[in-house]
N, C-alpha and C positions, 0 to 999 in steps of 0.2 A: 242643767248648768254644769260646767266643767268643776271636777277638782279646785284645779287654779282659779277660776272664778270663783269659786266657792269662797277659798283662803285668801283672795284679794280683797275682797267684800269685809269678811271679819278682820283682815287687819286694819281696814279704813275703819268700820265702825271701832272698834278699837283703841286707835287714832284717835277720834273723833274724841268718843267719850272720855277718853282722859284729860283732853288738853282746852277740851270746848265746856260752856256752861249749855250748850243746847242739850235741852233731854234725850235720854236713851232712844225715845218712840222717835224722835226727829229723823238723829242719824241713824235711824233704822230705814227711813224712808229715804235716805239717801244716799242709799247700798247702790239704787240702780241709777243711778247720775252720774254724770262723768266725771273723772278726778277730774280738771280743772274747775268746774261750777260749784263741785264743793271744795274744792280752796277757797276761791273767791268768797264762798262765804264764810266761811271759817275765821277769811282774816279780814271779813266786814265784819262778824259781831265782835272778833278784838278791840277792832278800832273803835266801832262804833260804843260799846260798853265802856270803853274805857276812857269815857267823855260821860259818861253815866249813864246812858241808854239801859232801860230792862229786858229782855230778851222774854217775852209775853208766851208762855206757855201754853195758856187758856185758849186766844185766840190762834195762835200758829199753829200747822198741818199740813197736811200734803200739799196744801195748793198754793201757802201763803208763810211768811218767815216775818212778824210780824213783834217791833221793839216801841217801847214807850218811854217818855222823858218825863219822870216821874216829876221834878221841881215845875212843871210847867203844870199842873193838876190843878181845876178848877171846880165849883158848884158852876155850872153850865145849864142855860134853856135849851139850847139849839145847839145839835155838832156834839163832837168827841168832848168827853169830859178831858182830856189828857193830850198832848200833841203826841205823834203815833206817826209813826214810817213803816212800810213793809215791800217784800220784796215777793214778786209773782212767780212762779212755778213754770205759768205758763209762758214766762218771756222769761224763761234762763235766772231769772235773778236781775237782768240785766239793768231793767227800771227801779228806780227807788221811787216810794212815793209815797209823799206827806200829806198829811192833814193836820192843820195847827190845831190846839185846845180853842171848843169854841167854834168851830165851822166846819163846814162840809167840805170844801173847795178840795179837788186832791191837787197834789202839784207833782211832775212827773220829772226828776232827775237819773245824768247819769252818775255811778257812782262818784266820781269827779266831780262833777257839778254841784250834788249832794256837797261832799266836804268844803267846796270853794264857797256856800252858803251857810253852813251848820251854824254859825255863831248866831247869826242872825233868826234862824228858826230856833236856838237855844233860848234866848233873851226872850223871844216873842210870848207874850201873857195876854190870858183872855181880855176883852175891849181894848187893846192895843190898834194902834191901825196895822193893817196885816200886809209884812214887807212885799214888794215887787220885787219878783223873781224873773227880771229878764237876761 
């Protein structure tokens, strides 16, 4: 890798980690992404956290960017204890996709799409009937 590549890298991590709550180990792995992919995320878990979304460290990693909406948190039989959205690796980020508290079902938005619904997958609590999303 070049010099310049080199100092591009550590100023985005750099970047990154001062102004994002994603962990060091995150934007480490996303030295080799393209500055726009890591914008976009950058300024989805803004958005998204600041609607109360957790940025789930545990499960998130190279493959998966992966937040939880902690007020929705149930004792559950079946399905996600917690409703949970994440974002794939291997499709850029591009798809958002949800799983309500309580079920398996994923639902696949774009990020657009995502926000023109979020209120209604906020509200949604376990044994609720679970919104249609067309």
């Amino acid at each position: 890798m070049s010099k310049r590549g080199d100092a591009k890298k550590a100023r985005r991590r750099k970047r990154l980690a001062t102004t994002r709550r994603i962990p060091a180990a995150i934007v480490d792995q996303l030295a080799d992404i393209p500055d726009g992919i890591v914008a976009d995320l950058a300024a989805f878990d803004e958005r998204i956290t600041k609607r109360g979304w957790t940025f789930d460290e545990e499960e998130s990693g190279e493959d998966y960017a992966v937040w939880f909406f902690e007020p929705s948190g149930a004792e559950v039989a079946d399905g996600l204890p917690v409703t949970s959205l994440w974002l794939d690796a291997a499709e850029d980020g591009e798809v958002v996709r949800v799983v309500l508290v309580g079920t398996v079902e994923q639902h696949a938005f774009s990020h657009d799409g995502l926000f023109e619904r979020l209120d209604a997958i906020e509200i949604y609590r376990n044994g609720d009937p679970v919104p249609q999303f067309d």
